[in-house]
Structure formats: structure tokens, C-alpha cells
PDB file with one MODEL, atoms N, CA, C and O in Angstrom:
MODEL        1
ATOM      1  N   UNK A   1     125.171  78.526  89.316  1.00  0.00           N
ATOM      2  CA  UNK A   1     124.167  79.509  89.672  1.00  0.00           C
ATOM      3  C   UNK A   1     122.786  78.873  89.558  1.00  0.00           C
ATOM      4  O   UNK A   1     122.661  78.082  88.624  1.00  0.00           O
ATOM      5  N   UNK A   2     121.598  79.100  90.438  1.00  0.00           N
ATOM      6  CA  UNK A   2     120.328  78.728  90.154  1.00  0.00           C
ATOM      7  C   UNK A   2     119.880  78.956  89.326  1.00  0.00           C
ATOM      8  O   UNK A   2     120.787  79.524  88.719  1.00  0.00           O
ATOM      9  N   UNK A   3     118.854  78.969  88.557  1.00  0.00           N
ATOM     10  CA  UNK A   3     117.919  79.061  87.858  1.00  0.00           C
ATOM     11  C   UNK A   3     117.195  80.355  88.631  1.00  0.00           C
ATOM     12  O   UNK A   3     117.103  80.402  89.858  1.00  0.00           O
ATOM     13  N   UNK A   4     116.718  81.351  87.777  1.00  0.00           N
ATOM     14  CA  UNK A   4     115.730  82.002  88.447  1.00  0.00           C
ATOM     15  C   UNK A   4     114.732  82.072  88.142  1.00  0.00           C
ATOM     16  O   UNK A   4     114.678  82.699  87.084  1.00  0.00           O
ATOM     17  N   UNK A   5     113.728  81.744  88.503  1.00  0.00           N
ATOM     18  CA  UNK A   5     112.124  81.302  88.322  1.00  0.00           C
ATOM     19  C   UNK A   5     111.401  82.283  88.954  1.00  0.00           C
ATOM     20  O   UNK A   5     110.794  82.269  90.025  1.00  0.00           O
ATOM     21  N   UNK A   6     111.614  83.423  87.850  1.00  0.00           N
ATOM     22  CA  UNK A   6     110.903  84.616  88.053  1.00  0.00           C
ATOM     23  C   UNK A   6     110.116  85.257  87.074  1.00  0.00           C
ATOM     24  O   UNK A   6     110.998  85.531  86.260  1.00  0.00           O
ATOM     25  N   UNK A   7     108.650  85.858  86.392  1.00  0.00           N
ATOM     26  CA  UNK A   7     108.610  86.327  85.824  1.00  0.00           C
ATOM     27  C   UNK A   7     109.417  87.313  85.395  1.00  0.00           C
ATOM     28  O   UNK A   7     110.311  87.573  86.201  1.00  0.00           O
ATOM     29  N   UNK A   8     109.418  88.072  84.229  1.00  0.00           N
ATOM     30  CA  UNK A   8     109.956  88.952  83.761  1.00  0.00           C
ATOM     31  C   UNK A   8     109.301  89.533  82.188  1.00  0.00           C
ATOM     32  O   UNK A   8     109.410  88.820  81.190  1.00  0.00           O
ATOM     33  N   UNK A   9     108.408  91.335  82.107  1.00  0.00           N
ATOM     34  CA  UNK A   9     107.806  91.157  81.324  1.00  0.00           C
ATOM     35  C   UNK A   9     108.515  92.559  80.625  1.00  0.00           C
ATOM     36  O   UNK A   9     108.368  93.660  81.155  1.00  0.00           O
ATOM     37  N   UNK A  10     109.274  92.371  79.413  1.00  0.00           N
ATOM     38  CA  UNK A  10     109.901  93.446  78.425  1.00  0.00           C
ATOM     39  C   UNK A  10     108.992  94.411  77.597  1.00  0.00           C
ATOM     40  O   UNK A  10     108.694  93.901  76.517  1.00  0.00           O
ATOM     41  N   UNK A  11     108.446  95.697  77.793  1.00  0.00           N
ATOM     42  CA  UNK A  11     108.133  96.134  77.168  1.00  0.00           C
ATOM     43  C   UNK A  11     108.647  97.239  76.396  1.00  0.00           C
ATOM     44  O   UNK A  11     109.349  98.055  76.993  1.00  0.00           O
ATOM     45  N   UNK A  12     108.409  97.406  75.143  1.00  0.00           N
ATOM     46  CA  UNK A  12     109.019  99.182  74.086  1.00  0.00           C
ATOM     47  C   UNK A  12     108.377 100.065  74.666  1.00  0.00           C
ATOM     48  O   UNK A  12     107.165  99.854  74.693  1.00  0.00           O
ATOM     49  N   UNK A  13     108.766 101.092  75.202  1.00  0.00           N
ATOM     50  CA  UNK A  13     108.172 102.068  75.100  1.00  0.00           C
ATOM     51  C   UNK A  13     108.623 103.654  74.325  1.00  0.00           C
ATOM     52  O   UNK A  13     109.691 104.264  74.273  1.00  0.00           O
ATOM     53  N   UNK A  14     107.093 103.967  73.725  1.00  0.00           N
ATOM     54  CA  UNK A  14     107.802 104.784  72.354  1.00  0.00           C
ATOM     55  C   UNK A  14     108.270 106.389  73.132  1.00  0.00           C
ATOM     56  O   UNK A  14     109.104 107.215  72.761  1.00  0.00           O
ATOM     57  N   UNK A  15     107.442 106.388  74.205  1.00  0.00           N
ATOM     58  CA  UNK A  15     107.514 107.592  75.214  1.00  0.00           C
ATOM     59  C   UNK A  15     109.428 107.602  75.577  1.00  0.00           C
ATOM     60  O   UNK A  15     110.279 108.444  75.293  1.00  0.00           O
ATOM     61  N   UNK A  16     109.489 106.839  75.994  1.00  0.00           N
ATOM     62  CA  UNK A  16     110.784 106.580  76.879  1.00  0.00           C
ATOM     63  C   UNK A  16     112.031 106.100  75.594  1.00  0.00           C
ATOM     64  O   UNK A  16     113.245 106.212  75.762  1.00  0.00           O
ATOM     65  N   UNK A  17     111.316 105.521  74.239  1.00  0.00           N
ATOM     66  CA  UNK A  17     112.339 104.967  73.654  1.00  0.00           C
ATOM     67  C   UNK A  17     113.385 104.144  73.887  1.00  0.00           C
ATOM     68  O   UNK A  17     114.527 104.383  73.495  1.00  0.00           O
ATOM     69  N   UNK A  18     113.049 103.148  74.530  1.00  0.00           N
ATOM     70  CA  UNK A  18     114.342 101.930  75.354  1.00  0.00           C
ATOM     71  C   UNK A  18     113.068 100.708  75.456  1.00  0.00           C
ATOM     72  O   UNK A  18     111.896 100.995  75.211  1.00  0.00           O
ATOM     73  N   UNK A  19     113.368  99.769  75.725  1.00  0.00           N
ATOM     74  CA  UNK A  19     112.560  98.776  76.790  1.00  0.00           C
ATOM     75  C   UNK A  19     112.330  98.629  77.752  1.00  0.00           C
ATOM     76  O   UNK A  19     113.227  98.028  78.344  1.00  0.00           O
ATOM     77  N   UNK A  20     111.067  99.006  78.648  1.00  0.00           N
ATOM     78  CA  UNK A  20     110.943  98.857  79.831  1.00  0.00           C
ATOM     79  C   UNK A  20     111.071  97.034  80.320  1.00  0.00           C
ATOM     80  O   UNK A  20     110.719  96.071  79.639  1.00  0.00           O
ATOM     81  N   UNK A  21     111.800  97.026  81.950  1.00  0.00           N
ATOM     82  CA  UNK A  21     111.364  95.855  82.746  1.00  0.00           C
ATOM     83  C   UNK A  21     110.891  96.098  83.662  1.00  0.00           C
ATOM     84  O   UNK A  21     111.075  97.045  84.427  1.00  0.00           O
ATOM     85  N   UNK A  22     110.007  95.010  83.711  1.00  0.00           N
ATOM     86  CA  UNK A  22     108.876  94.787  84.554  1.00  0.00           C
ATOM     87  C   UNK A  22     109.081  93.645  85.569  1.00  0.00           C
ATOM     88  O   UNK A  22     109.498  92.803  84.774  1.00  0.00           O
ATOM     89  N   UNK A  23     109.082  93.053  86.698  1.00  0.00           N
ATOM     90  CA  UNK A  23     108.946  92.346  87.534  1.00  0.00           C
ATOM     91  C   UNK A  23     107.739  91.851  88.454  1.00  0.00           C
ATOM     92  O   UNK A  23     107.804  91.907  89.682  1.00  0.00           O
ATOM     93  N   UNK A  24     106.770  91.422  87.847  1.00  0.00           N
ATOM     94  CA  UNK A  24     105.321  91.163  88.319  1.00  0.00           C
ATOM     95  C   UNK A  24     105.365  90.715  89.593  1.00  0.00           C
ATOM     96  O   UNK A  24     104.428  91.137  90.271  1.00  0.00           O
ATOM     97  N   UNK A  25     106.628  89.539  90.529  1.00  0.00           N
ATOM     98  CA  UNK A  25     106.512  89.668  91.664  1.00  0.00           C
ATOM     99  C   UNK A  25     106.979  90.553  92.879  1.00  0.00           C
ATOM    100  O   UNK A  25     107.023  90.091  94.019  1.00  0.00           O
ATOM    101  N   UNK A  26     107.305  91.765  92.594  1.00  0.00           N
ATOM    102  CA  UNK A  26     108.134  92.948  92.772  1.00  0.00           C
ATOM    103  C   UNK A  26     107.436  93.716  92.495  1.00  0.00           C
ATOM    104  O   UNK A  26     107.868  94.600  91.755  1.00  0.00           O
ATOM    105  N   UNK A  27     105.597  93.798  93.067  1.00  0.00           N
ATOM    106  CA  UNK A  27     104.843  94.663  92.294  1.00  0.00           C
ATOM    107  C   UNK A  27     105.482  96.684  93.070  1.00  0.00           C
ATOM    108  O   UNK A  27     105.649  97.623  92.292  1.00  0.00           O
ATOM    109  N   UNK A  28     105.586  96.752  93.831  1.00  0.00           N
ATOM    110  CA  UNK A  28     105.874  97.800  94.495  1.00  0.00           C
ATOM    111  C   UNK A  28     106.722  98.954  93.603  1.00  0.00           C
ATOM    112  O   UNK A  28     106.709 100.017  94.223  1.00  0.00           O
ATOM    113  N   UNK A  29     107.353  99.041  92.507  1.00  0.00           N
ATOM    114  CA  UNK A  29     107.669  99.444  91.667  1.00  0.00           C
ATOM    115  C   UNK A  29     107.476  99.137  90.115  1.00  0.00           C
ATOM    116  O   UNK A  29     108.499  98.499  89.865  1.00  0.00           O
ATOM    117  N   UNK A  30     106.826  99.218  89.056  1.00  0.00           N
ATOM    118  CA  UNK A  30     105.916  99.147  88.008  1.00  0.00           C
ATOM    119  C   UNK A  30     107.092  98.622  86.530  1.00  0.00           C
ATOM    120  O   UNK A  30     106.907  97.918  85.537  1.00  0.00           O
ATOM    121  N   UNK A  31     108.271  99.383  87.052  1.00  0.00           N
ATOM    122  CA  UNK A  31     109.292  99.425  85.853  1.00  0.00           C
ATOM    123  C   UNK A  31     110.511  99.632  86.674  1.00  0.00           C
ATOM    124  O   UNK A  31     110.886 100.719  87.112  1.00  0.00           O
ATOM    125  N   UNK A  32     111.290  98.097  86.896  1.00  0.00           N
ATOM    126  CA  UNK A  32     112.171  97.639  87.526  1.00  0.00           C
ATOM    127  C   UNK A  32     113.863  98.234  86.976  1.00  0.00           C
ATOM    128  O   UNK A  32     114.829  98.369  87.727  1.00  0.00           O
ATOM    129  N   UNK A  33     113.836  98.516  85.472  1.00  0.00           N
ATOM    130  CA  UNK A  33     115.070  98.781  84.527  1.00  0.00           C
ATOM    131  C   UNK A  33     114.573  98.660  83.249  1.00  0.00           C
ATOM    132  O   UNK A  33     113.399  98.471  82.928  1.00  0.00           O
ATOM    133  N   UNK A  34     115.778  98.811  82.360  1.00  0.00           N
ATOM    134  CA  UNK A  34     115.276  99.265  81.470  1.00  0.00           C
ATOM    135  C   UNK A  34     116.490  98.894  80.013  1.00  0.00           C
ATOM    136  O   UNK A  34     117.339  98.252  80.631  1.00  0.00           O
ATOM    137  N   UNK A  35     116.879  98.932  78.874  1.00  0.00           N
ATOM    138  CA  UNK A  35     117.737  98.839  78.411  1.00  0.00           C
ATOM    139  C   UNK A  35     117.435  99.421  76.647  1.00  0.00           C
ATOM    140  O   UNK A  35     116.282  99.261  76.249  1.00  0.00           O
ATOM    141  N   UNK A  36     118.143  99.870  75.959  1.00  0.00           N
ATOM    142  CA  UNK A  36     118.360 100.651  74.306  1.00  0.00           C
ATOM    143  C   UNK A  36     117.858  99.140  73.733  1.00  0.00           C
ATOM    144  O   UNK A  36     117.077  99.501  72.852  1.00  0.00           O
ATOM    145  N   UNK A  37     117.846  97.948  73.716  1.00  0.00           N
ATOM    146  CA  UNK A  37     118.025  96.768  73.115  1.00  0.00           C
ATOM    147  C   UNK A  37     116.829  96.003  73.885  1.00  0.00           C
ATOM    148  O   UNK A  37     116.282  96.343  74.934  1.00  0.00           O
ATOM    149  N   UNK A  38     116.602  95.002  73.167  1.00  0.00           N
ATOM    150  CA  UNK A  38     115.718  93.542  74.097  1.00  0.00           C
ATOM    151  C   UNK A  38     116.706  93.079  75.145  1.00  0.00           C
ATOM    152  O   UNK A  38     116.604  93.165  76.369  1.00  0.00           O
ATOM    153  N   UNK A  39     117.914  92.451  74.244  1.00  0.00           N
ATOM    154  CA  UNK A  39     118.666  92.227  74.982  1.00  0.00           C
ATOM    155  C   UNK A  39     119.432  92.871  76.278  1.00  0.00           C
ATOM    156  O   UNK A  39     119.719  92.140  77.226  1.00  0.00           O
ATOM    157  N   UNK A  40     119.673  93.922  76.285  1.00  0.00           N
ATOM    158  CA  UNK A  40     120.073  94.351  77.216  1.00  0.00           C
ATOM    159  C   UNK A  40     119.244  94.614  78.247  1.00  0.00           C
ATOM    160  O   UNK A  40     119.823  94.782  79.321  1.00  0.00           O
ATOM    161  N   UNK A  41     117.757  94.726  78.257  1.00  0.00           N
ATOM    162  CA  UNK A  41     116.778  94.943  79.314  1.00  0.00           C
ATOM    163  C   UNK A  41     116.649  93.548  79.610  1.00  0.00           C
ATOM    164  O   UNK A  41     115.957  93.487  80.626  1.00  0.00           O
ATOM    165  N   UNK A  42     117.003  92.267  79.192  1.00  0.00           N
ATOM    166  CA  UNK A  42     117.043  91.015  79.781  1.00  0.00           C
ATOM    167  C   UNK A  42     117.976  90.752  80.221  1.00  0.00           C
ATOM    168  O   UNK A  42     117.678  90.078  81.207  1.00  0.00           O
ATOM    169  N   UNK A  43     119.190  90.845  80.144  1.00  0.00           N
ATOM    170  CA  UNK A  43     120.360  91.084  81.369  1.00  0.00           C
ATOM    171  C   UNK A  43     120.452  92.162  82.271  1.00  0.00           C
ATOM    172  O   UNK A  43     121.285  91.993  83.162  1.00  0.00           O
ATOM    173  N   UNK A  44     119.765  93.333  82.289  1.00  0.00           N
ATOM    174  CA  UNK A  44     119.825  94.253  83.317  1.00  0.00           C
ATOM    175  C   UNK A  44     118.644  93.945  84.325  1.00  0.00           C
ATOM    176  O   UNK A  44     118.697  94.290  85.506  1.00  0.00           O
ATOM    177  N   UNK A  45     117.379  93.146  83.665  1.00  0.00           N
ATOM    178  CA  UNK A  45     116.575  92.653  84.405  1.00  0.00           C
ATOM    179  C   UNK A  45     116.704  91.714  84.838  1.00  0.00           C
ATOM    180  O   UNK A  45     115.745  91.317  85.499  1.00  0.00           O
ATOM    181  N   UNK A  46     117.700  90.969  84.759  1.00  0.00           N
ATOM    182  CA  UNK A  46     118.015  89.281  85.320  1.00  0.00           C
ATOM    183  C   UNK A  46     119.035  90.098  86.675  1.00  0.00           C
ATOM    184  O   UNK A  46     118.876  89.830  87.865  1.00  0.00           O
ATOM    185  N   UNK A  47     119.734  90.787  86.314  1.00  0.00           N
ATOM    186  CA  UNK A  47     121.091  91.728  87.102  1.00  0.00           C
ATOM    187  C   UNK A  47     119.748  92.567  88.333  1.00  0.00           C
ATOM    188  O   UNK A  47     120.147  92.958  89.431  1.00  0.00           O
ATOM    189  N   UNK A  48     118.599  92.693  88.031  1.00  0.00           N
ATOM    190  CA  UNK A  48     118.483  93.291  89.591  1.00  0.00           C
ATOM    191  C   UNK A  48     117.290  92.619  89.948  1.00  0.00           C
ATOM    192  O   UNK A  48     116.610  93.244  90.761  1.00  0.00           O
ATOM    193  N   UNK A  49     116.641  91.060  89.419  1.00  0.00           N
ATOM    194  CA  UNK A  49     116.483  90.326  90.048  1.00  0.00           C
ATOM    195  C   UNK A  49     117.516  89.555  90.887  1.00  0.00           C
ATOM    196  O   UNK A  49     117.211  89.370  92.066  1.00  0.00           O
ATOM    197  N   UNK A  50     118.409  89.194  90.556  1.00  0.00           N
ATOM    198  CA  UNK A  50     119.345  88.866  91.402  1.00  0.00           C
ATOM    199  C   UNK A  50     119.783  89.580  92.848  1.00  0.00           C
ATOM    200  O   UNK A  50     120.006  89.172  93.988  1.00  0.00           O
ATOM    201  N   UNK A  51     119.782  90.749  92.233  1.00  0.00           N
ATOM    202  CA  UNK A  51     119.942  91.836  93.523  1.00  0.00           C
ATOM    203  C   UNK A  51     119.189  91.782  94.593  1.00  0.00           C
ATOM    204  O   UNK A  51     119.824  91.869  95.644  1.00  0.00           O
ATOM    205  N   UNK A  52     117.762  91.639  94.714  1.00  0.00           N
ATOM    206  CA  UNK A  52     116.778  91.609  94.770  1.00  0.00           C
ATOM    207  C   UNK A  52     116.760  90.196  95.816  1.00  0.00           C
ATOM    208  O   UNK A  52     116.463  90.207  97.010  1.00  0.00           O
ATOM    209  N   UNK A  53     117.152  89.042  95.021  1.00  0.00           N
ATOM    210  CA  UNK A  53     117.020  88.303  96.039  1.00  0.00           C
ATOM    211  C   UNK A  53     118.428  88.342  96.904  1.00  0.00           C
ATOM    212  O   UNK A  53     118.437  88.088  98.109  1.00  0.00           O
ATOM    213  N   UNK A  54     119.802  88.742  96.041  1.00  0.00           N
ATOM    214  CA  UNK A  54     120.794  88.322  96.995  1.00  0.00           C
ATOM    215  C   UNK A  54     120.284  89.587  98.700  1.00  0.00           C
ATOM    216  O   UNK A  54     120.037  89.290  99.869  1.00  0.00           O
ATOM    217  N   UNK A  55     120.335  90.902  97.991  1.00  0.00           N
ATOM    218  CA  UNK A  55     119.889  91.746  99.435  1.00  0.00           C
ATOM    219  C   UNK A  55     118.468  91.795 100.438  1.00  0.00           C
ATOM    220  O   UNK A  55     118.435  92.421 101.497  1.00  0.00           O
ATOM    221  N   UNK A  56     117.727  91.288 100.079  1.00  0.00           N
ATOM    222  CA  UNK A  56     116.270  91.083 100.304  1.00  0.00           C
ATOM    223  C   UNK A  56     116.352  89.714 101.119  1.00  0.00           C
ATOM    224  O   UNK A  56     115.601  89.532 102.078  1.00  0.00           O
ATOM    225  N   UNK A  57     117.402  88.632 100.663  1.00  0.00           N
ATOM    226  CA  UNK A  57     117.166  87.481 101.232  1.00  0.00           C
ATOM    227  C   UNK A  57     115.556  86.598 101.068  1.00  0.00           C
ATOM    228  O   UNK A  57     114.871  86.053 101.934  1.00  0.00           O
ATOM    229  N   UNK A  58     115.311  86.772  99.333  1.00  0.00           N
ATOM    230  CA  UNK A  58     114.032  86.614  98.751  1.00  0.00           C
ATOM    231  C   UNK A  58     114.400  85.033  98.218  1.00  0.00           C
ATOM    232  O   UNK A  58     115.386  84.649  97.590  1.00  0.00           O
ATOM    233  N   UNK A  59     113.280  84.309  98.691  1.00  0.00           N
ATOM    234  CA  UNK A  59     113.590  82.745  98.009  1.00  0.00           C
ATOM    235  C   UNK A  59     113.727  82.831  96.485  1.00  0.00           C
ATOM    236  O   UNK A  59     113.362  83.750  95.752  1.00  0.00           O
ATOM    237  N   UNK A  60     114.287  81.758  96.186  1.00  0.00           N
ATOM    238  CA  UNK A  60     114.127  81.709  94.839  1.00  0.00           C
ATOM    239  C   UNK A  60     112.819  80.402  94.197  1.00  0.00           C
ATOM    240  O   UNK A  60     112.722  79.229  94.557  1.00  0.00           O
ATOM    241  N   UNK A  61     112.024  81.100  93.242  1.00  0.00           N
ATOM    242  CA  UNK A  61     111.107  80.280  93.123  1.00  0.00           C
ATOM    243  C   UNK A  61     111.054  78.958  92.058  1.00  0.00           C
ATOM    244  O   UNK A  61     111.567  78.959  90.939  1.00  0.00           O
ATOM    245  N   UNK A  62     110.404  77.972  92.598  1.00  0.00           N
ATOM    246  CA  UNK A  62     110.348  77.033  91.785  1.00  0.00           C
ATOM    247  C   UNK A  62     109.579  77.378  90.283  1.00  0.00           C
ATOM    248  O   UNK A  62     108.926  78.422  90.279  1.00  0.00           O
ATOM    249  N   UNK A  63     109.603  76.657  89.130  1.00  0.00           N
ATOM    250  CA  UNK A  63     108.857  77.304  87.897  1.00  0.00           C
ATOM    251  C   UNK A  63     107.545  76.426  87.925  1.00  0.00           C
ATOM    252  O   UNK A  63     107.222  75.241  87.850  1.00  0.00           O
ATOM    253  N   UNK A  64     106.913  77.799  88.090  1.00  0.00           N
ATOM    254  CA  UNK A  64     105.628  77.130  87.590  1.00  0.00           C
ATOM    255  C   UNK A  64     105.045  76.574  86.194  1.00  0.00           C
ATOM    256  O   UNK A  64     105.393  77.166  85.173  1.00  0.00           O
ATOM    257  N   UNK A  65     104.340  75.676  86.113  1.00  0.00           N
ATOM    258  CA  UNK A  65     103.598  74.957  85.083  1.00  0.00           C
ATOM    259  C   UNK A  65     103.112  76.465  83.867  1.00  0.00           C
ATOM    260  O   UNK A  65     103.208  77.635  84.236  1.00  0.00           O
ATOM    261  N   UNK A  66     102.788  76.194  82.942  1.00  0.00           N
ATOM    262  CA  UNK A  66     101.891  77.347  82.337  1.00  0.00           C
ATOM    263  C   UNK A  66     101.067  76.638  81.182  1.00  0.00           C
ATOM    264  O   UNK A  66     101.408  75.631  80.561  1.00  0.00           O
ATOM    265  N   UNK A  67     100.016  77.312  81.043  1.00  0.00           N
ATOM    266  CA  UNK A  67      99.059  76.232  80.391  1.00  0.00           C
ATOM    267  C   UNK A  67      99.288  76.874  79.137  1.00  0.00           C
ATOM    268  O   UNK A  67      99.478  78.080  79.295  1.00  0.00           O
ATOM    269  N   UNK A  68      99.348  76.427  77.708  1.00  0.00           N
ATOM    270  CA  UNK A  68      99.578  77.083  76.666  1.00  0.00           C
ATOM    271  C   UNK A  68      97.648  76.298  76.174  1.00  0.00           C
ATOM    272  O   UNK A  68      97.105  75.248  76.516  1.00  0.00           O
ATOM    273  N   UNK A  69      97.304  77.145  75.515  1.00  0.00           N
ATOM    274  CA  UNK A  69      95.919  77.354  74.704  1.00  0.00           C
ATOM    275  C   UNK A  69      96.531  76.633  73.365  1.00  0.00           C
ATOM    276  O   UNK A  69      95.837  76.515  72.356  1.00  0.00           O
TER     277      UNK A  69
ENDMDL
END
């Protein structure tokens, strides 16, 4: 399987009580999935990035550099 070289940003939310996912290049929807655990909102968010590119026919991206401070 590739690598997927996608952001992906997990947040708690105390409203909703689960972890929201986020997909920053997928701006068109704000909160992509979601999961009770960290973990599980990082496999349900890896599970519809995938989706995402397999039905979309969306490249997959190379990883960018990131500058750490």
C-alpha cells in the first residue's frame, strides 16, 4: 500500500465528546469522522482518506518537508 501523504488534524471535542477528524486538504467539509478514542479517529480518518482518493481518483501526495522551530 502507499504511503499517504496527507494531513490529518485530531481534535477532542467536549461538545460532541469523541474526537473530531479533520482533513485540511478536503477543505469542503470541516469534520471528515470522528472516533470514542485517538486511536480510532486515526484509522477511521486514514479509512476515508483512502476513500477519498480510491473514488475521487485524487493523487496521492508526496510528503512535504516541515520546518520544526
Amino acid at each position: 500500500m502507499t504511503p499517504l501523504h496527507y494531513e490529518m488534524v485530531i481534535t477532542w471535542s467536549e461538545e460532541d465528546s469523541c474526537y473530531l477528524v479533520h482533513l485540511p486538504a478536503f477543505p469542503e467539509q470541516h469534520y471528515r469522522t470522528h472516533g470514542d478514542t485517538y486511536e480510532e479517529a486515526a484509522r477511521n480518518g486514514k479509512e476515508v482518506l483512502e476513500l477519498l482518493l480510491e473514488n475521487d481518483g485524487l493523487p496521492y501526495l508526496q510528503p512535504k518537508a516541515v520546518k520544526v522551530a
